[in-house]
C-alpha positions in Angstrom: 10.7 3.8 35.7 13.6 1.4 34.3 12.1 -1.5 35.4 8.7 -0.8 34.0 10.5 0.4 30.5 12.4 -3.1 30.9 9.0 -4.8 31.7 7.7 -3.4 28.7 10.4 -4.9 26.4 12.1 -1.8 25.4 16.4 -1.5 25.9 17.9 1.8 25.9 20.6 2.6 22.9 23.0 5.4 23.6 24.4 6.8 20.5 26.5 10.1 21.7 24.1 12.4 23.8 21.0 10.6 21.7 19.5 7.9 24.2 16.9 5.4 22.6 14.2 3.2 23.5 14.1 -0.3 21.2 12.3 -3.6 21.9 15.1 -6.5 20.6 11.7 -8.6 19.9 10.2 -6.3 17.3 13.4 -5.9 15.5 14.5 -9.4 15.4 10.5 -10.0 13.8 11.2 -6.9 11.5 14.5 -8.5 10.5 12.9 -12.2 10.2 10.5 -9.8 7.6 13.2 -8.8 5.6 15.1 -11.3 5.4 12.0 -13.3 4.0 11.2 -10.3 1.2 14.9 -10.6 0.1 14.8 -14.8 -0.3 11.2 -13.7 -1.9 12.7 -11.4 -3.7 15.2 -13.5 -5.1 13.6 -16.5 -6.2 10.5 -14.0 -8.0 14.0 -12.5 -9.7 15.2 -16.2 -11.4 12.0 -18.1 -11.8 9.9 -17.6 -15.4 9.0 -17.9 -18.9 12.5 -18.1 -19.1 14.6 -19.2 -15.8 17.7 -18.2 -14.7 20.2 -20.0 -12.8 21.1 -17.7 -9.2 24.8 -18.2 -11.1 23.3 -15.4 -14.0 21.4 -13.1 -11.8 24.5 -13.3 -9.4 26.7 -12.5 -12.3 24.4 -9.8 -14.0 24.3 -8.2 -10.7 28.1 -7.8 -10.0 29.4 -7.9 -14.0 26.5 -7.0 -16.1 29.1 -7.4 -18.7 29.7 -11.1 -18.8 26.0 -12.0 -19.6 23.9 -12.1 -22.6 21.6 -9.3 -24.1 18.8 -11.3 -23.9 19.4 -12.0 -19.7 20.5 -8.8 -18.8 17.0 -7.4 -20.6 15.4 -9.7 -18.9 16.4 -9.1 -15.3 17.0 -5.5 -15.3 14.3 -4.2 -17.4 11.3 -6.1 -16.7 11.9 -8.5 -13.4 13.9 -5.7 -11.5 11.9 -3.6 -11.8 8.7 -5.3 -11.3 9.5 -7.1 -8.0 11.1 -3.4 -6.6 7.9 -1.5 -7.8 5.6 -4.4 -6.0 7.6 -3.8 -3.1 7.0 0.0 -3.1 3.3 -0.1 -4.2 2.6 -2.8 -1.3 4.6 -0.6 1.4 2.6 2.6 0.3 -0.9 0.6 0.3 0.5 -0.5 4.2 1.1 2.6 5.5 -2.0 4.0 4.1 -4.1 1.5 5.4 -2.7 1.9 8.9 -2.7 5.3 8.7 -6.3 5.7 7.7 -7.0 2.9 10.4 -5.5 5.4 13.2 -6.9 8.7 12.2 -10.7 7.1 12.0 -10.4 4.7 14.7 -11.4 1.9 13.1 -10.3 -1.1 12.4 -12.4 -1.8 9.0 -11.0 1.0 7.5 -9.4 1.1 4.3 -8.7 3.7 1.5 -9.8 1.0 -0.9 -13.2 0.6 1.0 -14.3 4.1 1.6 -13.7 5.3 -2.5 -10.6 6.4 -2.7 -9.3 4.1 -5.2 -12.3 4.4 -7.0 -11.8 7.8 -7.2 -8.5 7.3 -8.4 -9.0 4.7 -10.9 -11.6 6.6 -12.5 -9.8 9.8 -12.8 -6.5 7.8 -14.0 -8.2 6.0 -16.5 -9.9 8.9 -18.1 -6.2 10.2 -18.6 -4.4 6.9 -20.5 -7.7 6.6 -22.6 -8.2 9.9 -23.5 -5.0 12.1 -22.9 -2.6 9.5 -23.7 -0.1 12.7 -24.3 0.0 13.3 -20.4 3.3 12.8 -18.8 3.1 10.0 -16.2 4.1 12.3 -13.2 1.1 14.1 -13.9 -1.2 11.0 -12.9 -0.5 10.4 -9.3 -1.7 14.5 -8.6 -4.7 13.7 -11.0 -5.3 10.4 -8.9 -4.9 12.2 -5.5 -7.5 15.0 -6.6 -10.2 12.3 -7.6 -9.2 10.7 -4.1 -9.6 13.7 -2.1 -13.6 14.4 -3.7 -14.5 10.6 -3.0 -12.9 10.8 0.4 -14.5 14.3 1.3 -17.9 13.1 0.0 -18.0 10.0 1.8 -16.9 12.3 4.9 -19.5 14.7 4.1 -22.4 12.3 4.3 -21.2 10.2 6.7 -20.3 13.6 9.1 -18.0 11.1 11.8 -15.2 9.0 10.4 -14.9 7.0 13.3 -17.9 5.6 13.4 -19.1 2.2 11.4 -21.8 4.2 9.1 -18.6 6.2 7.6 -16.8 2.5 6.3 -20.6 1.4 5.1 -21.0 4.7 3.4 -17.7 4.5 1.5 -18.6 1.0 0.2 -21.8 2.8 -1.2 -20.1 5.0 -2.9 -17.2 2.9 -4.0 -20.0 0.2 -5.6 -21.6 3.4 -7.3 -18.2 4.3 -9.2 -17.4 0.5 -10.1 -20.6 1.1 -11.9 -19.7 3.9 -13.7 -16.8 1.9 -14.6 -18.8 -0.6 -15.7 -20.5 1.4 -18.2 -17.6 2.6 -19.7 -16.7 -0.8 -19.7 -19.4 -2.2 -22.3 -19.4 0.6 -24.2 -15.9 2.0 -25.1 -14.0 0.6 -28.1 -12.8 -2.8 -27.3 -8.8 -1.7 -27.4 -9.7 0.8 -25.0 -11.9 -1.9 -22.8 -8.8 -4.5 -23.2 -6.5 -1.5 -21.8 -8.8 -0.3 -18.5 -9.7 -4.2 -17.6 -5.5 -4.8 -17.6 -4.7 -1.8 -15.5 -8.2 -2.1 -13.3 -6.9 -5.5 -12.2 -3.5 -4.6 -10.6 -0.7 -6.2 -13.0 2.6 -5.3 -12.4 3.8 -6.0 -15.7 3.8 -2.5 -17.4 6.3 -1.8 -14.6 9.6 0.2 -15.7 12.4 2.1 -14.1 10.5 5.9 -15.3 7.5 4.7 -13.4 9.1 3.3 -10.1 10.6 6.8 -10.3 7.5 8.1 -10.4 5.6 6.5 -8.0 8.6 6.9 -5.4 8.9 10.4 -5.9 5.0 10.9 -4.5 5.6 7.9 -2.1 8.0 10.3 0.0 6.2 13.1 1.1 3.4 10.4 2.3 5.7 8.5 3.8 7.7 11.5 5.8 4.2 12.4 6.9 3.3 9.9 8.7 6.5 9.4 10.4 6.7 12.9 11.3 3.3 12.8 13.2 3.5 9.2 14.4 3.9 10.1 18.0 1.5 13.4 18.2 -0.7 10.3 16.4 -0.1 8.1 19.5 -1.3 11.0 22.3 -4.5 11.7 20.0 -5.5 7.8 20.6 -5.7 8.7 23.8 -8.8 11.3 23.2 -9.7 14.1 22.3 -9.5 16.2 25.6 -6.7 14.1 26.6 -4.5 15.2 23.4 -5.4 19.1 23.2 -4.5 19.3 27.1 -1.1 18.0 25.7 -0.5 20.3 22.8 -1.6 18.1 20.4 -3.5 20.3 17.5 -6.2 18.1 16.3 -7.5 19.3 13.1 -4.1 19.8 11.6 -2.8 16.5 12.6 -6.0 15.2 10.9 -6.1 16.8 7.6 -2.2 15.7 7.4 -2.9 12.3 8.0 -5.9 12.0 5.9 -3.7 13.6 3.2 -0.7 11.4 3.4 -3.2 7.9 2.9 -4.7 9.4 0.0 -1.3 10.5 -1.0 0.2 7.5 -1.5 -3.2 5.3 -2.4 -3.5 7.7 -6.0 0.2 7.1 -6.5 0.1 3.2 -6.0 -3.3 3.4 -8.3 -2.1 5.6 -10.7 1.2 3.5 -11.6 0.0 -0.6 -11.2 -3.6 0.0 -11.0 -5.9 -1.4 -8.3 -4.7 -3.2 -5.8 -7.6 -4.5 -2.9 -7.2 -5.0 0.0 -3.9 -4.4 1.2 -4.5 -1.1 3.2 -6.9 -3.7 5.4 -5.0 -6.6 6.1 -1.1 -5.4 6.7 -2.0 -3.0 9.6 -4.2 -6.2 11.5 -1.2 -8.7 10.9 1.2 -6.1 12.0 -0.6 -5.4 15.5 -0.3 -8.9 15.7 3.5 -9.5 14.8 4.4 -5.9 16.6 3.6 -4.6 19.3 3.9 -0.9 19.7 2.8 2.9 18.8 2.7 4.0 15.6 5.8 4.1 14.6 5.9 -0.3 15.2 2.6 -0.5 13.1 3.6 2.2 10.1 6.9 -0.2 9.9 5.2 -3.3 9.9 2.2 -2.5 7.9 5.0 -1.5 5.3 6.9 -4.4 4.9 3.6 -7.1 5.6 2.0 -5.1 2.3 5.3 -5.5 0.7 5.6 -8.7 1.2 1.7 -9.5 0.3 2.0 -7.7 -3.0 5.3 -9.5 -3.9 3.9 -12.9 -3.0 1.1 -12.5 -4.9 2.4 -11.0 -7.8 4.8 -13.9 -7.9 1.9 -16.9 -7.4 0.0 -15.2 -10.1 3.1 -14.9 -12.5 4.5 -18.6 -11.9 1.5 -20.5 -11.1 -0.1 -20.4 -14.6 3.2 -19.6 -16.6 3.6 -18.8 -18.9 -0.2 -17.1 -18.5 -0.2 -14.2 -15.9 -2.4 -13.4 -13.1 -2.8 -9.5 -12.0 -1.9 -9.5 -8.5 -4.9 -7.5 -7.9 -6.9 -10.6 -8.6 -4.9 -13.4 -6.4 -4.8 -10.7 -3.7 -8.6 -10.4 -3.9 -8.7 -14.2 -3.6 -7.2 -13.7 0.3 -8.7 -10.4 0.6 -12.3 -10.6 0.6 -12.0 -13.9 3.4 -9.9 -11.8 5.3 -12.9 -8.7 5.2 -15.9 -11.0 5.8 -13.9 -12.3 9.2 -13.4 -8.7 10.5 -16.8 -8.0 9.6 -18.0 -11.5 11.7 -16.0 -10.0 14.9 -17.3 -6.6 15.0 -20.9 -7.8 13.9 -22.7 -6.0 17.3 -20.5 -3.0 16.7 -22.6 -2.3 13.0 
């Protein structure tokens, strides 16, 4: 048994009388990850309209009292919190994505591709145009209940979620909301059409310290989820007879993790807007970094959609400066390659 777990990868780590199994590969690519997010991280935090040497940032960060006004506006008010809520928004849209890939069994799979975003968007949206009054914690649960009717729905008609009919459904429906968007779109009052087409695209901009709050707040319980059910999540890939005959209650692990995706896609909608793509490509480049269960993919999905969010939002902030581009766009950009290529491989299997 100890040579097979050693064969495997994995090295035991006694701490007390708790024993554990880690591979030394996956965390030295985990840490190679962070360490890249926090050099990304860094250089998105001194580099824009108005640049700051490392020696300001490194100074407003350990005496915020020796710098200007203007600087410490600057970085702790709108780049602080931008880059931090990219980070969070881009680890939610991960773990989502690689959650809802799990629980369907498919690798197309994507809250953004069956509705849910949609759903969300729309539902958002009516609340900034029309009850502007509504506190902003109020928008993720209004976001999640528009997500859950577009997710049931597309469930409803499609009637098996793991099969390819149940991805091609939710692009239906998610094509027939970006219409109704559409027609809001050419017929609202043109402030309110400026507004939707700012948040619609994915900028990061309006991001603030209340909303990264916000937005962590409902982030938790998701997250928690997830990792709570990981490994019942890793016996149910093993079947359906398989993981009753081992305790594993089916329908309750599903509805949780078809919850927790939704969860956390309405909270990432509701606070930078939409945001493609993400939920598809983290989970495929974090089978292909990490190898592992769920627990491996849930962490690497979360830090590759951090890091893709961050790396966008930054190329679409410094590459036209001082013009911005949403990261929803630039992210699109890589996005809809990425799709068409998955699509190419599984092209017997629709």
């Amino acid at each position: 048994m100890k040579r097979a777990v050693h064969r495997a990868g994995f090295r035991p780590l006694a701490m007390g009388s708790t024993r554990l199994l880690l591979r030394p590969a996956a965390l030295k690519i985990a840490a190679f990850i962070l360490f890249i997010l926090l050099t990304l991280g860094l250089y998105s935090l001194s580099r824009g309209s108005f640049p700051l040497p490392s020696s300001t940032w490194a100074r407003a960060l350990l005496a915020p009292e020796q710098i200007g006004e203007q600087q410490r506006f600057i970085l702790f008010d709108i780049r602080l919190p931008r880059i931090l809520m990219a980070l969070l928004c881009g680890a939610m849209l991960g773990l989502a994505g690689a959650a809802m890939q799990s629980i369907t069994r498919n690798g197309l799979a994507d809250p953004g591709l069956i509705g849910v975003k949609e759903g969300a968007c729309i539902v958002v949206l009516a609340l900034i145009l029309f009850f502007p009054a509504i506190g902003l914690a109020w928008r993720p649960l209004a976001g999640m209940l528009g997500g859950v009717l577009v997710a049931l729905l597309v469930l409803a008609l499609a009637r098996d979620c793991s099969r390819p009919r149940f991805i091609l459904i939710g692009i239906g429906v998610s094509w027939t909301l970006a219409a109704a968007v559409g027609i809001f779109m050419t017929t609202a009052d043109v402030r309110d059409v400026q507004t939707a087409m700012i948040w619609l695209s994915g900028s990061l901009h309006a991001a603030t310290w209340p909303l990264l709050a916000v937005a962590f707040c409902w982030a938790l319980p998701g997250a928690l989820i997830l990792f709570c059910t990981a490994r019942a999540a890793d016996v149910a890939l093993l079947g359906d007879r398989t993981a009753i005959g081992l305790g594993v209650r089916l329908p309750q692990l599903t509805l949780l993790r078809f919850f927790a995706p939704v969860l956390l896609t309405s909270a990432s909608v509701s606070c930078v807007g939409s945001l493609g793509f993400v939920g598809l490509m983290a989970p495929h480049m974090a089978r292909f970094v990490l190898r592992g269960g769920q627990v491996a993919l849930l962490c690497g999905s979360a830090l590759i959609g951090a890091l893709l969010v961050l790396a966008t939002d930054t190329l679409g902030r410094l590459a036209f400066a001082p013009l911005q581009i949403p990261a929803g766009i630039v992210i699109a950009l890589v996005g809809c390659p990425f799709f068409i290529a998955l699509l190419w491989r599984r092209r017997d299997a629709l």
